[in-house]
C-alpha positions in Angstrom: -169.3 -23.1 75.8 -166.5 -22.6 78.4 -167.0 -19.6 80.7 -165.3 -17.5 83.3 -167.2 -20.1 86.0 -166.2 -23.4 84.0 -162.4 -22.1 83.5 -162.6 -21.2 87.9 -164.1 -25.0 88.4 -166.8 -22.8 90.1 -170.4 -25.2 89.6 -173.3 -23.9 87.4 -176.7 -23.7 88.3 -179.4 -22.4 87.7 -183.3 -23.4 86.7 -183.0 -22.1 83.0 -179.7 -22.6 82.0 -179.7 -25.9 79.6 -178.0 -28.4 80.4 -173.5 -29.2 79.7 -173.4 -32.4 77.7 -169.8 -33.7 77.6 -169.3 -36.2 74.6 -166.3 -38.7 75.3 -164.5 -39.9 72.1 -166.5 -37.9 69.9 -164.5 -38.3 66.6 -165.3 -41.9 66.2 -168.0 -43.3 64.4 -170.8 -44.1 67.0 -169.2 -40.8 68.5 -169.5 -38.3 65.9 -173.0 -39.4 65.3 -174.2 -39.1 68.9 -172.4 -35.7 69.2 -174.4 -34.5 65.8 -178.2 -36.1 68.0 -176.8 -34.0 71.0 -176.0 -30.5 69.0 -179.6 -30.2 67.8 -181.0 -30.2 71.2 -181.1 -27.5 73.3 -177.9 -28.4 75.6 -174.4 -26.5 76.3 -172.1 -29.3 74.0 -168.6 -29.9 74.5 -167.2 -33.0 71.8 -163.9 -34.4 73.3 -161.7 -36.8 71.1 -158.1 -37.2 70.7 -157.7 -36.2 67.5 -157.3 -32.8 65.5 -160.6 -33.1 63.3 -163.6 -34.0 65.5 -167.1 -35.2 64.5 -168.8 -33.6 61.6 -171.5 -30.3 63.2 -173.7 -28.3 61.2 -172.8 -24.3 60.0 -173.2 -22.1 63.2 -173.4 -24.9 65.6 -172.2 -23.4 69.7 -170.7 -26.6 70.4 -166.8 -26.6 71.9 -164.7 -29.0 70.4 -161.8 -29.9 72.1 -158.8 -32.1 71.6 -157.7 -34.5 74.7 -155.4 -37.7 75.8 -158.6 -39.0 77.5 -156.2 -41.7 79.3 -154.7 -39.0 81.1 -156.4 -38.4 84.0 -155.7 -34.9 83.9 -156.7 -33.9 80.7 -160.0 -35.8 81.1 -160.7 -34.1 84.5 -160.1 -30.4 82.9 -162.9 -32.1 79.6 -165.7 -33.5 82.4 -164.7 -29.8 84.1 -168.9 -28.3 84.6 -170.7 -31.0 82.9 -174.2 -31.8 83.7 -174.1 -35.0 81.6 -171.0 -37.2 80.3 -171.8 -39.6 77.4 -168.6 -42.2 77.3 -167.9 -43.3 74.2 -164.2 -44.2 74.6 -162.8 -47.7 73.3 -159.2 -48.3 72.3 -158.3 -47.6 68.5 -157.6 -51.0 67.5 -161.0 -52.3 68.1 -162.7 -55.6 70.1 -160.0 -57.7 68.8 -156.9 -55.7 69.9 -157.8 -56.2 73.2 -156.9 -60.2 73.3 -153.2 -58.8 72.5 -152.7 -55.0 72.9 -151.8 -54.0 76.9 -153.0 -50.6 75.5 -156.4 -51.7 75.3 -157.1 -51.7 78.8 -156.2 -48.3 79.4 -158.7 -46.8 77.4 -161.5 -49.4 77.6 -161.3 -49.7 81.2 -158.9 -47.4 82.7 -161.0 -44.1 81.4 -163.5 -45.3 83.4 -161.9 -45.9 86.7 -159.9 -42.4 86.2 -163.4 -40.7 85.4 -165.2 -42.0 88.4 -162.5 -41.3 90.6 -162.6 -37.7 89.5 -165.8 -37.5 90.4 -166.1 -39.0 93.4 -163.7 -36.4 94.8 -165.7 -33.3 93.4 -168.8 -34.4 95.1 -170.8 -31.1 94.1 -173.7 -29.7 95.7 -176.6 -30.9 93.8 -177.6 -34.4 91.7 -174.5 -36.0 90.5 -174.3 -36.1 86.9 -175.6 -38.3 84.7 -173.4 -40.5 82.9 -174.0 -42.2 79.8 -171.6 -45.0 78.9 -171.7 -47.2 75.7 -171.6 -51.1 76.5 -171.7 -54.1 74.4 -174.6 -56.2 74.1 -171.8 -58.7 73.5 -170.9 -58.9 77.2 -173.2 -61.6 78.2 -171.5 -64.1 76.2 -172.7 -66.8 74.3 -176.8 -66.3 73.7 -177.3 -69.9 72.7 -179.5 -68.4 70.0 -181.7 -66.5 73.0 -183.1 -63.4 72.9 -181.3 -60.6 75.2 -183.5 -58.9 77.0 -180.9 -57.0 79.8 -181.8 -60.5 82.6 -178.9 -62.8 81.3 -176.2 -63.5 83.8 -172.8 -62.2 82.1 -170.4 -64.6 80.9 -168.2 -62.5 78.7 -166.1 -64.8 75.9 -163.5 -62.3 74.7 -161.3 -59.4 76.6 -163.1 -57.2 74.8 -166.2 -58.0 76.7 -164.2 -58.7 79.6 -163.4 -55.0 79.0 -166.8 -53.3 78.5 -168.1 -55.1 82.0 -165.3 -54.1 84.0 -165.7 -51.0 83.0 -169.7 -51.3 83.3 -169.7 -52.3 86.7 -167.4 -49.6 87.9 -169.7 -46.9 86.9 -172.5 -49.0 88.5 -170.6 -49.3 91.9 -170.2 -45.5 91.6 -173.7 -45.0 90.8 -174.6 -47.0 93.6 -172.0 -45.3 96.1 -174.0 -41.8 95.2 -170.6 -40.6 93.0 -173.3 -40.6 89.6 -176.1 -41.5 87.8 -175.0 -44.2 85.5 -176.4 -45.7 82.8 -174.7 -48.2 80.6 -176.7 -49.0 77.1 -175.5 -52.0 75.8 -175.5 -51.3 71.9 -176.3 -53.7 69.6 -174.4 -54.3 66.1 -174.8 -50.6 64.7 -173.6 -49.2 60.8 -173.9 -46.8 59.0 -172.1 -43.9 57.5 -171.2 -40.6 59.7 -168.8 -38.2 57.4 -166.5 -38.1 60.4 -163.1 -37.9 59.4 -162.2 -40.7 61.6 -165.7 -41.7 62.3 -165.6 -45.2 59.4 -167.8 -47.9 60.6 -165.8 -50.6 60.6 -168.1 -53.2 61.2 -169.3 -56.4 59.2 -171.8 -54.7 57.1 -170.1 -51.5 56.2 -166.7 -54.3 55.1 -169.7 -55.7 52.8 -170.5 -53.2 51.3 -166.9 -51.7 50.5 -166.1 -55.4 49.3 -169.5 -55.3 47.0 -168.4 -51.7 45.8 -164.7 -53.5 44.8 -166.8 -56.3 43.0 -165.7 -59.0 45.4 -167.3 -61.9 46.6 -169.0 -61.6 50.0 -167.5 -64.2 52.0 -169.2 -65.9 55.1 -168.0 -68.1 57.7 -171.2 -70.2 57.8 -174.6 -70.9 56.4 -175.5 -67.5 56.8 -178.3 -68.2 58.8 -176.2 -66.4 61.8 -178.2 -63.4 63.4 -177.5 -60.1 64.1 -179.4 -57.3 65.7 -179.0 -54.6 63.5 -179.3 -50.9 63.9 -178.6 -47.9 62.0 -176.5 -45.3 63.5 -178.4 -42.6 63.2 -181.2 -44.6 65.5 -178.2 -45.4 68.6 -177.4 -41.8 68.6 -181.4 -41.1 69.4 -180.8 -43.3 72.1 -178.3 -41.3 74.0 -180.3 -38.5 73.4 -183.6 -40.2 74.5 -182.0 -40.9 77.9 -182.3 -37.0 79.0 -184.9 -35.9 81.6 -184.9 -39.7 82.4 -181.9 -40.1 84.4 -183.1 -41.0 87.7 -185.4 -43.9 86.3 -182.3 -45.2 84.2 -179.8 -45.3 86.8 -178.1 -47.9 87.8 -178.7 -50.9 85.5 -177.6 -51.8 81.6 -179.9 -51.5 79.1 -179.9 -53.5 76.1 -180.8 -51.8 72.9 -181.6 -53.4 69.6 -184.3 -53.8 66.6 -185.6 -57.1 68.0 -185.5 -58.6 64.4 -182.3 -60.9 64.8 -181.3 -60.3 60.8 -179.6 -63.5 59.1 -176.2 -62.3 57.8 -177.0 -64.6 54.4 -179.8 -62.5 53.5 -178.5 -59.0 54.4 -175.1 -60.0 52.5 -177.7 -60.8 49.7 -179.5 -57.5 49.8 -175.6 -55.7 50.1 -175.1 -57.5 46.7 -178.5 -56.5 45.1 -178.6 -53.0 46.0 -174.8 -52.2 45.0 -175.7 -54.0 42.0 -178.7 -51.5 40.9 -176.2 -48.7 42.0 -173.3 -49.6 40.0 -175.6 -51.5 36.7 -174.1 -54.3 36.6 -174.5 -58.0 37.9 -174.4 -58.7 42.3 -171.2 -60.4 43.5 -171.5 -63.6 44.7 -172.3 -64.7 48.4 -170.1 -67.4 49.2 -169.5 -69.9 52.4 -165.8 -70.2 53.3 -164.0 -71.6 56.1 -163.3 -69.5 58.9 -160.0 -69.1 60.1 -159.1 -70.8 63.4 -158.9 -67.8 65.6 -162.3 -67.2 65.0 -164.5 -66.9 68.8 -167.4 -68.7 69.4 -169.1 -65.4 69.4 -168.6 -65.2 65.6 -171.4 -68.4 65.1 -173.8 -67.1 68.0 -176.6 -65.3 67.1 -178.2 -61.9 68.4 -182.0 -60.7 68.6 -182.0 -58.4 71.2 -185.4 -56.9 72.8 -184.8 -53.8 74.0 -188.9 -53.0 75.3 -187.5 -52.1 79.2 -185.8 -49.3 77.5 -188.6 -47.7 75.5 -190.8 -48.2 78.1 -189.2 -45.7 79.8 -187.8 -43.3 77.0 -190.2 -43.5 73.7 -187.2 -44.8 72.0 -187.3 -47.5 68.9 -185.4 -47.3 66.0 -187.1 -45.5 63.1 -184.8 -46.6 60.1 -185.6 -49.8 59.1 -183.3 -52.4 57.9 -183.6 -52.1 53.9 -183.3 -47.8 53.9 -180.2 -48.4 56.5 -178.7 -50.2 54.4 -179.3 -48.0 51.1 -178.3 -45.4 53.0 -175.1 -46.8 53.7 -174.4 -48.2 50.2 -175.2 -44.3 48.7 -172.7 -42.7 51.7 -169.7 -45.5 50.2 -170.1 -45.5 47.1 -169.9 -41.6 47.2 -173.3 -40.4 47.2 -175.9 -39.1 48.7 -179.1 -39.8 49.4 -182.3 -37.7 50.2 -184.5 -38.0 52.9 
């Protein structure tokens, strides 16, 4: 992907050359997946993470894959270096939670962000400024009261984390609205699922549920399980990002919340965890069990999520095509070791 032009800084253009698509923390598990949507279309591909093994790409696939500090502003500046369009990605290793105690946690949830627009404000090419893709948190509007999200809530973030994600939100925003980009922040919903990635595990509630299904442990809840969640495969966020090409200009400069608009009730997809491993493995499900939760728990933890996410396929043709019960075989088949055919 890099040429003589890209290593010079010298811009690209031309009316039939496809477009450069940077991907921003492309080893991790939302990354590797969008990076994979991205190398099947006909774009130029560069996949940035900081780690030696990046995201999992097909046999023969042109895409560059390069290795970066991504808080270091010079080392992102030289991976944004020609790109037409910059999916961000980035989030500190240690997850929402370590940013309530980890300094560190700002630097990459927020500081990649300041550092990126900054680089491109002083490029300023000839030509639109690029299109830039960032991955928020349908978490930052706080508390839902049990409401669905449809992108018109006022934001009243409850934990750093979602401190975090708008901070950096509304930086790319002011940038966007300064004439620096064309941001676009889509606020993702809960996703799972299974990538391959070396570093890509899903780490999130459903994929834990699994794993402790597959060890023949109780599932454990901290309620009634009649808490919602708006859940959506993987492989269905990455066509997101991807769906956002060629529609730049009517994207720009809001956040878009994405979801399934079914609000699931944790109780009855723990349930269907336990029945499917169960017809995996033959043998009886593990038990679904209330416990108390522990005192650190946030409010967030008991509020539940439907999200409707109709503004953004109005304007893309995106919905998620994977629905809840194949996600979920799917991602029981990827832990337990298997695969599954399509």
């Amino acid at each position: 992907m890099t040429t003589a032009a890209q290593r010079s800084g010298a811009p690209e253009h031309g009316p039939h050359r496809p477009p450069g698509v940077v991907v921003l923390g492309a080893s991790g598990f939302v990354g590797s997946a969008v990076t994979a949507a991205f190398a099947g279309r006909p774009v130029r591909l560069r996949a940035v993470a900081r780690r030696d093994s990046g995201p999992v790409l097909s046999p023969g696939s042109t895409a560059e894959v390069r290795r970066a500090d991504l808080t270091d502003a010079g080392e992102l500046a030289a991976a944004v270096d020609g790109a037409d369009v910059i999916v961000h990605l980035v989030m500190h290793g240690g997850g929402w939670r370590a940013a309530e105690s980890d300094p560190a946690a700002r630097a990459a949830n927020v500081g990649v962000m300041e550092n990126l627009c900054g680089i491109l404000r002083e490029r300023r090419p000839g030509g639109p400024p690029p299109l830039v893709l960032y991955a928020g948190a349908a978490s930052q509007v706080g508390l839902t009261g049990g409401r669905p999200l449809d992108g018109s809530e006022p934001d009243r973030p409850h934990t750093a984390y979602d401190a975090h994600k708008l901070a950096a939100e509304r930086i790319l925003l002011d940038a966007t609205a300064d004439g620096v980009v064309r941001g676009v922040s889509l606020r993702l919903p809960t996703v799972f699922g299974h990538t391959g990635a070396p570093h890509g595990a899903d780490r999130g509630v459903v994929s834990f549920m699994v794993r402790r299904a597959l060890a023949g442990e109780p599932l454990t809840l901290w309620h009634d399980g009649s808490v919602k969640r708006d859940l959506v495969h993987v492989d269905d966020i990455a066509r997101a990002f991807t769906a956002a090409l060629g529609h730049g200009g009517e994207l720009a400069g809001r956040h878009w919340p994405l979801g399934a608009g079914r609000g699931d009730a944790l109780g009855e997809v723990c349930r269907t965890v336990a029945e499917l491993v169960a017809l995996r493995l033959g043998r009886d499900p593990v038990p679904v069990v209330s416990v108390e939760p522990p005192s650190t728990a946030p409010a967030t933890d008991f509020d539940s999520v439907t999200i409707d996410s109709a503004a953004y396929r109005a304007v893309t043709g995106w919905r998620p095509e994977i629905g809840l019960r194949d996600a979920l075989e799917r991602t029981v088949a990827a832990l337990a070791g298997t695969t599954t055919s399509d």
